[in-house]
N, CA, C and O of each residue as an XYZ file, in Angstrom:
748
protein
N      93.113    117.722    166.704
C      93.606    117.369    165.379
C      92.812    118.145    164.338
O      91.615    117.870    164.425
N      93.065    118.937    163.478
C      92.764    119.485    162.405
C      92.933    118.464    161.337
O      93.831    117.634    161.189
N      91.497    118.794    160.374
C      91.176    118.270    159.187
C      91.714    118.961    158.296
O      91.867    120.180    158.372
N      92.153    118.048    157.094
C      92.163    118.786    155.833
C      91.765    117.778    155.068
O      91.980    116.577    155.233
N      91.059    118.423    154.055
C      90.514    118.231    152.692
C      91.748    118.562    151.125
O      92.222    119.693    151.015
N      91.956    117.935    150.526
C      92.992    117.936    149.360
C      92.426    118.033    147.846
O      92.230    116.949    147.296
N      92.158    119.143    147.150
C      91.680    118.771    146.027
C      92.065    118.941    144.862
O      91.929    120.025    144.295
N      92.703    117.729    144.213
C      93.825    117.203    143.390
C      93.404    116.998    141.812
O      92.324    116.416    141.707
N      93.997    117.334    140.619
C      93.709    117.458    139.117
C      94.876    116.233    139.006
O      94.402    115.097    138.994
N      96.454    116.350    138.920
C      96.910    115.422    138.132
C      97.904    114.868    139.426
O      97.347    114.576    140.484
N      99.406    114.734    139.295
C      99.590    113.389    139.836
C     100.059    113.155    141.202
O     100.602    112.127    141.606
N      99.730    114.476    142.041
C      99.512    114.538    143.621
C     100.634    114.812    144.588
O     100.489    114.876    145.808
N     102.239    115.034    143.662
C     103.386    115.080    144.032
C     102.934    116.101    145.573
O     102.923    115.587    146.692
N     102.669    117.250    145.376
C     102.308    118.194    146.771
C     101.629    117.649    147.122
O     101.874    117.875    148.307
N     100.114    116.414    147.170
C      99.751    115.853    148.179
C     100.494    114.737    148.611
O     100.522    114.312    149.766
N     100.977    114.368    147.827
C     102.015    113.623    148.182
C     102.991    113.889    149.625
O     103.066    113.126    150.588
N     103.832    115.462    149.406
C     104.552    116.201    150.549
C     103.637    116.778    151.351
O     104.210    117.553    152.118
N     102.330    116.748    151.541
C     101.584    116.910    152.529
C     101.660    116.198    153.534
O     101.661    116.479    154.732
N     101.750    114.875    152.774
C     100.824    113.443    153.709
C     102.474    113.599    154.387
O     102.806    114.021    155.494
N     103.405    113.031    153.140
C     105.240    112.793    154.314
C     105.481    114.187    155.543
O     106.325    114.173    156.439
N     104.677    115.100    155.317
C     105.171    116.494    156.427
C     103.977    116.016    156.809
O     103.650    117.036    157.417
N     103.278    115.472    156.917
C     101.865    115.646    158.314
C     102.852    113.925    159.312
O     102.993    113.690    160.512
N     103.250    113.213    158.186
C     103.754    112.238    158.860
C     105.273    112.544    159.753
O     105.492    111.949    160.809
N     105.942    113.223    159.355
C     107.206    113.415    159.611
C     107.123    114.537    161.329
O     107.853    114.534    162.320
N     105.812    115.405    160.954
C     105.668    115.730    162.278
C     105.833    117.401    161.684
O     105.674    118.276    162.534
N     106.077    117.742    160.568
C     106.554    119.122    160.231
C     104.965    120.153    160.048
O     104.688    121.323    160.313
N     104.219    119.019    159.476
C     102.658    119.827    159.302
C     102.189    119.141    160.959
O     101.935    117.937    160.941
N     102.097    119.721    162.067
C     101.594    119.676    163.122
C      99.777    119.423    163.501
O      98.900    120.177    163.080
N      99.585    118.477    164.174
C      98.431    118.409    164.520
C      97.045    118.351    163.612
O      95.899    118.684    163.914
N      97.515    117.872    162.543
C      96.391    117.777    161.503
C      96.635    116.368    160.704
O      97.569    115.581    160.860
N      95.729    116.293    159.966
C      95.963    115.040    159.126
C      94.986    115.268    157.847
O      94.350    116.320    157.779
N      94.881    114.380    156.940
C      94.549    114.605    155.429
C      93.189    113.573    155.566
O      93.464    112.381    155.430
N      91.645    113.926    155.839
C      90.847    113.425    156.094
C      90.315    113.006    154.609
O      89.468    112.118    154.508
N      90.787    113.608    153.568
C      89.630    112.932    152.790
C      90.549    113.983    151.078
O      91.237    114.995    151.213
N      90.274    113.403    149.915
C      91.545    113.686    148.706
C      90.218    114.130    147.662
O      89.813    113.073    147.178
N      89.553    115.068    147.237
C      88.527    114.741    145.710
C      89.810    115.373    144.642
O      90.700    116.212    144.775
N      89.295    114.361    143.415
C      89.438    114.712    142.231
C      88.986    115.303    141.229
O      87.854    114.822    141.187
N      89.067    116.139    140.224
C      88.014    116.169    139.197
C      88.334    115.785    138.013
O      87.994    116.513    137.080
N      89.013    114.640    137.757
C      89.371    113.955    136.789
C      90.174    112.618    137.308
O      90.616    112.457    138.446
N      90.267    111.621    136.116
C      90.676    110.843    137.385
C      92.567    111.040    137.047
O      93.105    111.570    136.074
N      93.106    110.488    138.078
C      94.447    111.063    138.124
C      94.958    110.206    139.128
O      94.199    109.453    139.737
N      96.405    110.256    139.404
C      97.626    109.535    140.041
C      97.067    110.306    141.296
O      96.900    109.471    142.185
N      96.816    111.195    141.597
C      96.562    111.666    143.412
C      95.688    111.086    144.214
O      95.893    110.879    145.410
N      94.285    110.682    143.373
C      93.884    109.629    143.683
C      94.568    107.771    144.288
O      94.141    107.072    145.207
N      95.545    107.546    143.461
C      96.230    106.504    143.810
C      96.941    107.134    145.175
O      96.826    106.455    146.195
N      97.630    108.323    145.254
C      98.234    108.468    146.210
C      97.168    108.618    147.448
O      97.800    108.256    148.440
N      96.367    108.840    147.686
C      94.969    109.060    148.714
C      95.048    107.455    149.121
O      95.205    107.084    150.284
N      94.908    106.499    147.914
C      94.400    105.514    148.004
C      95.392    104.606    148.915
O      94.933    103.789    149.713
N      96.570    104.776    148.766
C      97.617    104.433    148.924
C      98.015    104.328    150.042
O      98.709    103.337    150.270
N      97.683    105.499    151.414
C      97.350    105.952    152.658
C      96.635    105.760    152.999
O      96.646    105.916    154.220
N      95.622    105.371    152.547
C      94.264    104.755    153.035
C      93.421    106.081    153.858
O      93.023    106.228    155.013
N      93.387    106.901    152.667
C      92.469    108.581    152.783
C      91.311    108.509    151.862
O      91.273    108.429    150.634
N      90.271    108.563    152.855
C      89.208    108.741    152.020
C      89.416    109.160    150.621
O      90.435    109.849    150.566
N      88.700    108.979    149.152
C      89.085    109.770    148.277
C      87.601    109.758    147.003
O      86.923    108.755    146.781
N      87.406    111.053    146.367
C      86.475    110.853    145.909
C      86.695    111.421    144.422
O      87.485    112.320    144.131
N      86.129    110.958    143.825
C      86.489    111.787    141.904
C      85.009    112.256    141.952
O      84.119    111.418    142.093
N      84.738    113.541    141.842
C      83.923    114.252    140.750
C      84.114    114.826    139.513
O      84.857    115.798    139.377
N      83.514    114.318    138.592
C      83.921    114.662    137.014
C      83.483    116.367    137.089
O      82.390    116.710    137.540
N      84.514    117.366    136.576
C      84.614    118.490    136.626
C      83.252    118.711    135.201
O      82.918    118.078    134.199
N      82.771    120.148    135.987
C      81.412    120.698    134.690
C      81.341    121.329    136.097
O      82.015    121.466    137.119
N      79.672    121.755    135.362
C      79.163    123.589    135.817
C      78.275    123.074    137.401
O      77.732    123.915    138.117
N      78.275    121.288    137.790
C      77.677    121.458    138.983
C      78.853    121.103    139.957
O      78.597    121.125    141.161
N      80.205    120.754    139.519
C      81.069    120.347    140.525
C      81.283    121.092    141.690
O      81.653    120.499    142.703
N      81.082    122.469    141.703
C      80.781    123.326    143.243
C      79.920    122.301    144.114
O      80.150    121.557    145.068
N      78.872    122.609    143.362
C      78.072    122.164    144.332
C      78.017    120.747    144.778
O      77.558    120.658    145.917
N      78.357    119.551    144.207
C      78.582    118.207    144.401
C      79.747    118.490    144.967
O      79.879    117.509    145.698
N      80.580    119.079    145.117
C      81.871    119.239    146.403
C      81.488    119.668    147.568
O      81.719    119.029    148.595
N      80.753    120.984    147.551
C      80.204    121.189    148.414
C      79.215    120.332    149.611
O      79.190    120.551    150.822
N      78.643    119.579    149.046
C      78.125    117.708    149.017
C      78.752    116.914    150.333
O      78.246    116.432    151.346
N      80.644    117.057    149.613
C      81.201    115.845    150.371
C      82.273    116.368    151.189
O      83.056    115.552    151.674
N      82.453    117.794    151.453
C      83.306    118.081    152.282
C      82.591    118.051    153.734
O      81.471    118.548    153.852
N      83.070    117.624    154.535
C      82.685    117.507    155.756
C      82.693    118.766    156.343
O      83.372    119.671    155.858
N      81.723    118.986    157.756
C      81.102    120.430    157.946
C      82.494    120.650    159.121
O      82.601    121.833    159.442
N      83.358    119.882    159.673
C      84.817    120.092    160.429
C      85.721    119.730    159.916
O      86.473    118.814    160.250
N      85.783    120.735    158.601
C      86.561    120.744    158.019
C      87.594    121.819    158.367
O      87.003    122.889    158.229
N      88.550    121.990    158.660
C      89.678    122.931    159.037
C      89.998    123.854    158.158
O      89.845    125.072    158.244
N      90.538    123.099    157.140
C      91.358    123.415    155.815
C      91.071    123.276    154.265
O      91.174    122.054    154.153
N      90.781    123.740    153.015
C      90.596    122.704    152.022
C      91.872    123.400    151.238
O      91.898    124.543    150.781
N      92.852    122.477    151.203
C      94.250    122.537    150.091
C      93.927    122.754    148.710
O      93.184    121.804    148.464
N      94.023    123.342    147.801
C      94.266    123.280    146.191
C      95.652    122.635    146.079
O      96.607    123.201    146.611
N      95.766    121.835    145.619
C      97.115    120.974    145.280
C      97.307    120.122    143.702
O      97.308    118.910    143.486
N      97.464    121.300    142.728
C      97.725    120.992    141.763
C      96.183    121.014    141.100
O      96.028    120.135    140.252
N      95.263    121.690    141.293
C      93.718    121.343    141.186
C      93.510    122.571    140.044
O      93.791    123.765    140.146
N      92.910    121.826    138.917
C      92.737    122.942    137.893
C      91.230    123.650    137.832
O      91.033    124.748    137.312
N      90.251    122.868    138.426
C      89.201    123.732    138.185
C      88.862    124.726    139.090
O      89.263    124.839    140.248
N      87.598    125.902    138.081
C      87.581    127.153    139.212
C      86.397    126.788    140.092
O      85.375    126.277    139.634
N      86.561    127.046    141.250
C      85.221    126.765    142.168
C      84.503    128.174    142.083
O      85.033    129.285    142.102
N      83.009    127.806    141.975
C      82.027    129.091    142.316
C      82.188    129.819    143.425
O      82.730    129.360    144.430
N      81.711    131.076    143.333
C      81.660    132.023    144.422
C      81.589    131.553    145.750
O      82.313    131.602    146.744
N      79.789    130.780    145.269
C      79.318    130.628    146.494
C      80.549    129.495    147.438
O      81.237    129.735    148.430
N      80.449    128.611    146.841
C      81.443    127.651    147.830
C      82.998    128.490    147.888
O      83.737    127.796    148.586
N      83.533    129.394    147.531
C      84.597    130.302    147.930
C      84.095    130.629    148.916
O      84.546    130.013    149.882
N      83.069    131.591    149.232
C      82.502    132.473    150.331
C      82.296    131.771    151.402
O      82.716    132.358    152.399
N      81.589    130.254    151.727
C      81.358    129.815    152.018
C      82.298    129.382    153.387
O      82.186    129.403    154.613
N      83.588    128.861    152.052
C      84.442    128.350    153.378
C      85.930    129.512    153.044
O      87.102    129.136    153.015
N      85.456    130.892    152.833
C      86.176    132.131    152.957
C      87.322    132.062    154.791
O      86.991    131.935    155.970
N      88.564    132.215    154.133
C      89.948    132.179    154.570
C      90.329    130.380    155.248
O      91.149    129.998    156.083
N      89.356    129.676    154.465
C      89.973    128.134    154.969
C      90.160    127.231    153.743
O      90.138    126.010    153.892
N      90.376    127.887    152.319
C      90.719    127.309    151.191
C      92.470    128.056    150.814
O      92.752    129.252    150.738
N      93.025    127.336    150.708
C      94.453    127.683    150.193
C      94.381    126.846    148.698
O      93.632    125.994    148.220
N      95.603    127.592    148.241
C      95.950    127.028    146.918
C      97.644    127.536    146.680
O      98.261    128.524    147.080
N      98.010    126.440    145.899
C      99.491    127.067    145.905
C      99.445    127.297    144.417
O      98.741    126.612    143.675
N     100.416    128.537    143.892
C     100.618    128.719    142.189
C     102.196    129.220    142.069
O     102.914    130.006    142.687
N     102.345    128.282    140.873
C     104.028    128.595    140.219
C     104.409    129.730    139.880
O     105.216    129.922    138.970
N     103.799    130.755    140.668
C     104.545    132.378    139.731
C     104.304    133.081    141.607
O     103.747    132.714    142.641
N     104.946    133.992    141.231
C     105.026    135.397    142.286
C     103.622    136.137    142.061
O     103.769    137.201    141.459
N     102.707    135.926    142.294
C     101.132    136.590    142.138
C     101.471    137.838    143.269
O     101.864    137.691    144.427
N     101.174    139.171    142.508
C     100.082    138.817    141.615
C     100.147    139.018    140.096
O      99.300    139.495    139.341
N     101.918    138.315    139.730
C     102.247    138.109    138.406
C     101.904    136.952    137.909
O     102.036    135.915    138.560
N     101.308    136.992    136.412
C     101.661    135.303    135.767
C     100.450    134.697    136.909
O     100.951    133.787    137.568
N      99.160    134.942    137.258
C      97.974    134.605    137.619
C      96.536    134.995    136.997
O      96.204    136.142    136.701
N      96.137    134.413    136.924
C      94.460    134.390    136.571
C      94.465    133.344    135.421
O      95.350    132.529    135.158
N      93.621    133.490    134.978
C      92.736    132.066    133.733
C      93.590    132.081    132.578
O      93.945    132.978    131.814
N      93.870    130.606    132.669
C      95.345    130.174    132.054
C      96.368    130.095    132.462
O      97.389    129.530    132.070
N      96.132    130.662    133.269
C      97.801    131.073    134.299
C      98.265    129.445    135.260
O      98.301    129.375    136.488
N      98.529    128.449    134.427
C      98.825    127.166    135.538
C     100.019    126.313    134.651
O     100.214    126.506    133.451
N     100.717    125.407    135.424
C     101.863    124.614    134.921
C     102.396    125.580    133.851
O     102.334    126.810    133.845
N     103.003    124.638    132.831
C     103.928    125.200    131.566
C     103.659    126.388    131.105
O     104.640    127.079    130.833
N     102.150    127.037    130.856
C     101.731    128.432    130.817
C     102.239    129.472    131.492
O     102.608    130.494    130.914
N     102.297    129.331    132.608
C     103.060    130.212    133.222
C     104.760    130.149    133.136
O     105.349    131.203    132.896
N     105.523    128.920    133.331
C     106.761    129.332    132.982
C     107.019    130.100    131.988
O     107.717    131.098    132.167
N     106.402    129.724    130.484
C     106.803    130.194    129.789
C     106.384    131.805    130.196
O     106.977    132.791    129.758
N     105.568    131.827    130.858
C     105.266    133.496    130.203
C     106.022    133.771    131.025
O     105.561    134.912    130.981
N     106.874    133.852    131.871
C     107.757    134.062    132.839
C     108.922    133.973    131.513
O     108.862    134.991    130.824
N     109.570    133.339    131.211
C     110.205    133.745    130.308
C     110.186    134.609    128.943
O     111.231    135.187    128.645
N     109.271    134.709    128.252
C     109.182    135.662    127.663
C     108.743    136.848    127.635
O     108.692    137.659    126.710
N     108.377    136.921    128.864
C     108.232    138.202    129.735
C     109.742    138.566    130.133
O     109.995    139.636    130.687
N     110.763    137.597    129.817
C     112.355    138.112    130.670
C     112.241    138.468    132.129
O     112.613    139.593    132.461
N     111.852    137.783    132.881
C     111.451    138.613    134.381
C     113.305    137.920    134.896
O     114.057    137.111    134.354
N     113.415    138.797    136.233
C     114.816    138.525    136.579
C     114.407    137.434    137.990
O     115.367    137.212    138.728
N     113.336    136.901    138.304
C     113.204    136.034    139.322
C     111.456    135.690    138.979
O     110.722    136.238    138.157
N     111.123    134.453    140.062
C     110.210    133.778    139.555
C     109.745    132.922    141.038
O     110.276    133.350    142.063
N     109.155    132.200    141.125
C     108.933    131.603    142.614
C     107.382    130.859    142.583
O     106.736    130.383    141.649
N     107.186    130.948    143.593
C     106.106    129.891    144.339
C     104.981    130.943    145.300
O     105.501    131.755    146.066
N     103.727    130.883    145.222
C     102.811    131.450    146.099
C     102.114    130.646    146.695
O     101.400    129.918    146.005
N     102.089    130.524    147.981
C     100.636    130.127    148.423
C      99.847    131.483    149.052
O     100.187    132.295    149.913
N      98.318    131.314    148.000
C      97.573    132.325    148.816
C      95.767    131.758    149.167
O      95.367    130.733    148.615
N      94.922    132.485    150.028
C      93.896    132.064    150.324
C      92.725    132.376    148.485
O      92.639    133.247    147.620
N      92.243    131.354    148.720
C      91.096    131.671    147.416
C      89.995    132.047    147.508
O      89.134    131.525    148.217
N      89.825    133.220    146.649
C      88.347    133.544    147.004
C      88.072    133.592    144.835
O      88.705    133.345    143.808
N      86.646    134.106    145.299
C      85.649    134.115    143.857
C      86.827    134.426    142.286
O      86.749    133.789    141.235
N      87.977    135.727    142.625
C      88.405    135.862    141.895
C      90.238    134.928    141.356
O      91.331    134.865    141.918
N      89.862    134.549    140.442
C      91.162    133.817    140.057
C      92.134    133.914    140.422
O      92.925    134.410    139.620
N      92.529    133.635    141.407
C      94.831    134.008    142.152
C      94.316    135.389    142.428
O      94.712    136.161    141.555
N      93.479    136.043    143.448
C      93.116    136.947    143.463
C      93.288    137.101    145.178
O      93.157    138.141    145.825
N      93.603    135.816    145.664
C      93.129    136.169    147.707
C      94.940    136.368    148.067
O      95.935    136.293    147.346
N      94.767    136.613    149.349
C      96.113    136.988    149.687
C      96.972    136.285    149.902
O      96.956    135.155    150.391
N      98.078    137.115    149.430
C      99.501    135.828    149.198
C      99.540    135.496    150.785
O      99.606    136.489    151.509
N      99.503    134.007    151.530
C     100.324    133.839    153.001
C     101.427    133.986    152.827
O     102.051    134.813    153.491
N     102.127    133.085    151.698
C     104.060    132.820    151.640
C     103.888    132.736    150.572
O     103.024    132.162    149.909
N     105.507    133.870    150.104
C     105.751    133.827    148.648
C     107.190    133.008    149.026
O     107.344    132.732    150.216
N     108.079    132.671    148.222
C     109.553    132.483    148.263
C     110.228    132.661    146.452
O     109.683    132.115    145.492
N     111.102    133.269    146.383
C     111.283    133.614    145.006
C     112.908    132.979    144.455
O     113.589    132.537    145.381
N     113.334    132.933    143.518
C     114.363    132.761    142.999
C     114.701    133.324    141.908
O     113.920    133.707    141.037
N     116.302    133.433    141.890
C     116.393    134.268    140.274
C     116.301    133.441    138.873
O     116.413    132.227    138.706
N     116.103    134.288    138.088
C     116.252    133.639    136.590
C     117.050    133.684    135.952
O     117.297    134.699    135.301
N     117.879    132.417    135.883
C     119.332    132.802    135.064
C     119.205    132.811    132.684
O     118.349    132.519    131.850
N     119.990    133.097    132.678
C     119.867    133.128    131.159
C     119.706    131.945    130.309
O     119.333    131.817    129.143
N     120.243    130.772    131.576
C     119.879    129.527    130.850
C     118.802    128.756    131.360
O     118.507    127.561    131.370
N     118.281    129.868    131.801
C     116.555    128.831    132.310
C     115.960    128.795    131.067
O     116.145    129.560    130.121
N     115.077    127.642    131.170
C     114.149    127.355    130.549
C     112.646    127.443    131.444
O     112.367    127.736    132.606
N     111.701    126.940    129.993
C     110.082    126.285    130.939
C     110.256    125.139    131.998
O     109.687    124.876    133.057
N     111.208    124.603    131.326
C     111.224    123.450    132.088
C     112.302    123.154    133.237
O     112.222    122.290    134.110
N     113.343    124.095    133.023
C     114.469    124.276    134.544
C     113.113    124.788    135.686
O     112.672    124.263    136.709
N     112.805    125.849    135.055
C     111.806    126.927    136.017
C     110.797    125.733    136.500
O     111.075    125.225    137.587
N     110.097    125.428    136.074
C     109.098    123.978    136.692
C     109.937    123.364    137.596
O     109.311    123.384    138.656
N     110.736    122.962    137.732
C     111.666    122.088    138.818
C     112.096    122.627    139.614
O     112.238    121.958    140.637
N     112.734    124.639    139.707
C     112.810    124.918    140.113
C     111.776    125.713    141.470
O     112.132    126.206    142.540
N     110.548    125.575    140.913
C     109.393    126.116    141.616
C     108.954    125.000    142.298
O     108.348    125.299    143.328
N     109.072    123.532    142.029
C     108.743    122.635    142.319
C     109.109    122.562    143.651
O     108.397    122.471    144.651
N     110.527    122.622    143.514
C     111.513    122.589    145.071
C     110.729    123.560    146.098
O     110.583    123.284    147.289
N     110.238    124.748    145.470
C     109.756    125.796    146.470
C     108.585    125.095    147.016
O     108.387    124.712    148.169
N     107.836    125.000    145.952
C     106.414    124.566    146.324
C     106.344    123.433    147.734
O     105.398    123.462    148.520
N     107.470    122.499    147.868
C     107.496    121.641    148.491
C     108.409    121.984    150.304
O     108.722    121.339    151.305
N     108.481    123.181    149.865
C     109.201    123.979    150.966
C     108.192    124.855    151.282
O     107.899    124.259    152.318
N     107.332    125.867    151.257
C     106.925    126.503    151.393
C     105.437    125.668    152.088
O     105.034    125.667    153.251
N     105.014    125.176    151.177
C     103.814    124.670    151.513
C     103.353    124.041    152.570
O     102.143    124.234    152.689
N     103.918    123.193    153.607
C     104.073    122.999    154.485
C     103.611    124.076    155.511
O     102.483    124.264    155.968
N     105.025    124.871    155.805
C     104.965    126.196    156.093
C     103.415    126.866    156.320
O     102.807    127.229    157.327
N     103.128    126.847    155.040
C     101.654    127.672    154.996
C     101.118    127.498    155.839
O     100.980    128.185    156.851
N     100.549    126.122    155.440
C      99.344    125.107    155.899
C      99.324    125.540    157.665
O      98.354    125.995    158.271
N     100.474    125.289    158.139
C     100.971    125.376    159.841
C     100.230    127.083    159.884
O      99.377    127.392    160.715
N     100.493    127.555    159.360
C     100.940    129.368    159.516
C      98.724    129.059    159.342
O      97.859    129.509    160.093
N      98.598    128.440    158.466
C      96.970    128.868    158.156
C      96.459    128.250    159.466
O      95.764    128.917    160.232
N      96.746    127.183    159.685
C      96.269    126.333    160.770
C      96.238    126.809    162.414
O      95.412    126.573    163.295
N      97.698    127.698    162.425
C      97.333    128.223    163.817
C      98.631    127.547    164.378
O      99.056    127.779    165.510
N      99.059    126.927    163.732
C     100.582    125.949    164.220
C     101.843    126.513    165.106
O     102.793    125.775    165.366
C-alpha cells in the first residue's frame, strides 16, 4: 500500500476526488495517510470527515520546515491539491520526483508567482489563447517549473469566461488527476 500525504489551502474538492478514486478502486493500492493545511480551510473538514490524520500549519517563512516535521519518512507521494504556499528548496530536493501538484493552465503557460485560481483564467483570456486545460507536474525549487506528467486541454470558445474556464478545468482536474497519481505511483 502506498502512502500519500495531501497538502490542502482552501476547500479540498481534489482531495476530496482523491479519497472517492482511492475508494472506488481507480487510484490503486494507496491510500491518503495524513491531509496538512496552511490555513485553516474546508479540506481539513474533508480529512476529518474520513477519519485522515490532519494537521494545520499556519503558513510563514518556517512552514518548510515544520512540514518537513510531520511528513512521515514512508511517505510515497506528497499531492499539492489546491495548496497555495511555495515550499523551500530544501524540502523540494528533499523529496525530489515524489511531490506532484496540479495547476489550471497548460504550463508552461499562465505559471509561476501569481499564477493560481481566477488569476490565471483570466489571463488566459486576455491573452485570447484558443485552448486552455489542466497540468499535473512534479515540483521542484522553481515555481510550475518540474515536468508536466499529464496535460489534457480544451478549446476556448468566444463565450468563455473566468468563470466557464474554472469549471471547465475543474472537470479536467478531476479526470486527470487520478491518472497521474497511478502513472507517479507505479500503478
Amino acid at each position: 500500500m502506498k502512502n500519500i500525504v495531501v497538502l490542502v489551502s482552501g476547500s479540498g474538492t481534489n482531495l476530496q476526488r482523491i479519497i472517492d478514486t482511492i475508494d472506488s478502486g481507480e487510484i490503486r493500492n494507496a491510500k491518503v495517510t495524513l491531509v496538512v493545511a496552511d490555513r485553516e480551510c474546508f479540506g481539513l473538514e474533508r480529512a476529518k470527515n474520513h477519519n485522515i490524520e490532519n494537521i494545520l500549519i499556519p503558513r510563514g517563512k518556517n512552514f518548510s520546515s515544520e512540514l518537513a516535521k510531520v511528513i512521515p519518512e514512508n511517505t510515497d507521494l506528497i499531492v499539492l491539491a489546491g495548496f497555495l504556499s511555495i515550499l523551500k528548496s530544501e524540502f523540494c530536493e528533499k523529496w525530489n520526483g515524489k511531490i506532484i501538484n496540479i495547476h489550471p493552465a497548460l504550463l508552461p503557460k499562465f505559471g509561476g508567482k501569481g499564477m493560481w485560481g481566477m488569476n490565471v483564467h483570466n489571463a488566459v483570456i486576455e491573452a485570447k489563447e484558443v485552448e486552455s486545460g489542466a497540468t499535473v507536474h512534479f515540483v521542484t525549487p522553481g515555481i510550475d517549473e518540474g515536468e508536466a506528467i499529464l496535460q489534457k486541454s480544451f478549446e476556448v470558445t468566444a463565450d468563455d469566461t473566468p468563470e466557464t474556464l474554472a469549471q471547465k478545468v475543474h472537470q479536467i482536474e478531476y479526470e486527470i488527476f487520478p491518472l497521474a497519481i497511478n502513472k507517479v505511483l507505479g500503478n
